[in-house]
N, C-alpha and C positions, 0 to 999 in steps of 0.2 A: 185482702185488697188494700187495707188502711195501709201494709208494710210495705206494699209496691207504689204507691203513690207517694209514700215518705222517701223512698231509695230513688223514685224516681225525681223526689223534689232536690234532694241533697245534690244528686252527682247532677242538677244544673245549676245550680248554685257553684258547683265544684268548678263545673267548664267557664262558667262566665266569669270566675277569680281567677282561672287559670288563661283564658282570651285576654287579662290584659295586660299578660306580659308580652304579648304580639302588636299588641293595641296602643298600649301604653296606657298613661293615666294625663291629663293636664293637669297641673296646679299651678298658682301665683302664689308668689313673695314679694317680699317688699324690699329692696338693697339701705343700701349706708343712704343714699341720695335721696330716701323716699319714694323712690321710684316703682311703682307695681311692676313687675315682669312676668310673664310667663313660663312655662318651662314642658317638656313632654318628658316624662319619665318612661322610657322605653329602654331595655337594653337591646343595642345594637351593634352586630357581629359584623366588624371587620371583616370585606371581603375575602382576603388572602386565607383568613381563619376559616372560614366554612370551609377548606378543602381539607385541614386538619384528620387524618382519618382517625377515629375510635380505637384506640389497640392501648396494650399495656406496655410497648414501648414510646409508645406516644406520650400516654397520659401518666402512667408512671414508671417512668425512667429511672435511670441514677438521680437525677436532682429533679425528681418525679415530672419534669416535663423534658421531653428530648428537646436537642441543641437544635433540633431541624424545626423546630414551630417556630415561626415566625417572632421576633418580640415583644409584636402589640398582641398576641392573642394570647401573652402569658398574663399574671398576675403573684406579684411579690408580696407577700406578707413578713411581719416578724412572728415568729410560733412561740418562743416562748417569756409571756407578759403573765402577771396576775394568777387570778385563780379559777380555774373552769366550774363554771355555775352548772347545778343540776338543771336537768330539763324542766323543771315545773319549781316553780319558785313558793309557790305555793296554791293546796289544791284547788283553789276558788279563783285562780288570775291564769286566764289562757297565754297559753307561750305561741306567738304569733311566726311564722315564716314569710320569706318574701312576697309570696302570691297574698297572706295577708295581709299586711302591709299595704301593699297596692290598692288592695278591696278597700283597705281601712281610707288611704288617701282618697280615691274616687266617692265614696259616700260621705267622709268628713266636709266636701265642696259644698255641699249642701245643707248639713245640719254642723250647725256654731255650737252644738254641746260635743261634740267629738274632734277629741284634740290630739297630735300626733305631737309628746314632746322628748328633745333631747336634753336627756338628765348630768351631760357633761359640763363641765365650766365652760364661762364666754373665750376664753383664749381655743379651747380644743372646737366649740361651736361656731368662732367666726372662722376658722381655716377651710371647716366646710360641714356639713351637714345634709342630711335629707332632705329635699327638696318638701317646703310646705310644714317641714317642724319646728315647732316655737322652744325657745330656749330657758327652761326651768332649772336651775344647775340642784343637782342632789344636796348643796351645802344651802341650800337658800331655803330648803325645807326642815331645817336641824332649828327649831323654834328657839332654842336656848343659846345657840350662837350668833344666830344671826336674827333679831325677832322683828326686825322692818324688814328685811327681805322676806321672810315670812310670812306676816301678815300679804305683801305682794304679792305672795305665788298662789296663796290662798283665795286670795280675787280673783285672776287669772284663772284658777281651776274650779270659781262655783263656788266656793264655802263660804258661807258665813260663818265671823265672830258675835256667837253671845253670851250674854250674862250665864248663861247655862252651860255654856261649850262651844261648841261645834253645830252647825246647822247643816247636813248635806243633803239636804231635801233637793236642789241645781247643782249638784256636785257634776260635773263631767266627767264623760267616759275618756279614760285616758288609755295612749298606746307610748307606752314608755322604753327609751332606750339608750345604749350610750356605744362604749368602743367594742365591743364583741363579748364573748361567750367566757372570755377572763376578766373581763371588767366588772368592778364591785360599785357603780355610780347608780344605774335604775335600779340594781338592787336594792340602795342603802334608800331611794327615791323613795323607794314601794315599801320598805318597812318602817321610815316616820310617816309615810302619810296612813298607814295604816295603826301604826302607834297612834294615834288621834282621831280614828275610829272611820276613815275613811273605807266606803265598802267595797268591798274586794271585788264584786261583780262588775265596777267599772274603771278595774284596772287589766289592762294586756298589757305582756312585755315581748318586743321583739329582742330577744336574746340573743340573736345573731350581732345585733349592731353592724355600725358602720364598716368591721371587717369582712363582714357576710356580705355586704351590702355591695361592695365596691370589688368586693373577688370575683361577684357575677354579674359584675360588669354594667350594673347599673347607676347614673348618676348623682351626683355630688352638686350643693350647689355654693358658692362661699356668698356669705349676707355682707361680708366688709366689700 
């Protein structure tokens, strides 16, 4: 009984992260003007693209998408950057996908200890970014190079400095990320904050990054 009532709790747990890619999510940011905005993170299909049929000349053609799909229902990447991160970064930090993501942003609205941040620098963060993710760059956590940025991020994420160390008794739970699954920025994120004894249970990384992000077609928002 116990294991029908758990299978039964999970897969609605499962439908209600997966309704809100239908749904979408709201979240606010703040622009360069100080200005609150809103924003609905929904992806949304192009009419002309719903008629796209399903086939492997369709979807993988010679230049894996046929010359007959429309232009707006493709999506260009560059393939090969960086170096491809294993799926689990490590065993105690959940690797997140876009339906969590979404979850993560819809329940962050409400609880200020759950942070959704982008670990790229401010030049790759003001071009564009996740709609509702605050800007931590991986270099501002490097205590030895940069050690006032540092102590800043460390505010921002809950830590106290003291005479003894480290305090993460408020540490927030963090959902970390940067340019895709060849990017080395939330990774190098997630091993000095864990170098400093940050606990691993409140960190997530969406390892897709913003190349996952924007291939399935959901939005971008720029803060400049």
């Amino acid at each position: 009984m116990k294991k029908i009532i758990i299978s039964s709790l999970l897969a609605s747990l499962f439908l209600c992260a997966n309704d809100l890619q239908s749904i979408g999510v709201n979240a606010t940011y703040t622009d360069s003007n100080d200005e609150e905005k809103n924003i609905l993170i929904k992806r949304e299909t192009p009419k002309n693209c719903k008629t796209v049929k399903f086939s492997a000349k369709n979807i993988l053609g010679g230049n894996l998408v046929n010359e007959n799909v429309p232009e707006n229902c493709k999506t260009t990447v560059i393939k090969y950057l960086g170096k491809i991160s294993p799926i689990k970064f490590s065993p105690n930090i959940e690797t997140y996908g876009e339906v969590e993501v979404l979850d993560f942003i819809d329940k962050a609205k409400d609880n200020e200890n759950m942070l959704l941040v982008d670990s790229r620098t401010v030049d790759w963060f003001l071009n564009q970014t996740i709609p509702s993710a605050v800007n931590l760059p991986f270099i501002h956590l490097n205590k030895g190079q940069y050690p006032d940025d540092f102590l800043d991020a460390l505010d921002i994420i809950g830590v106290e400095v003291t005479k003894d160390g480290y305090d993460f008794s408020n540490a927030k739970e963090l959902l970390l990320f940067c340019n895709g699954v060849w990017c080395g920025q939330s990774p190098l994120s997630m091993k000095n904050l864990i170098a400093i004894g940050y606990p691993e249970e409140k960190l997530k990384w969406y390892r897709g990054g913003i190349q996952s992000w924007l291939t399935l077609g959901l939005p971008t928002i720029k803060p400049n």
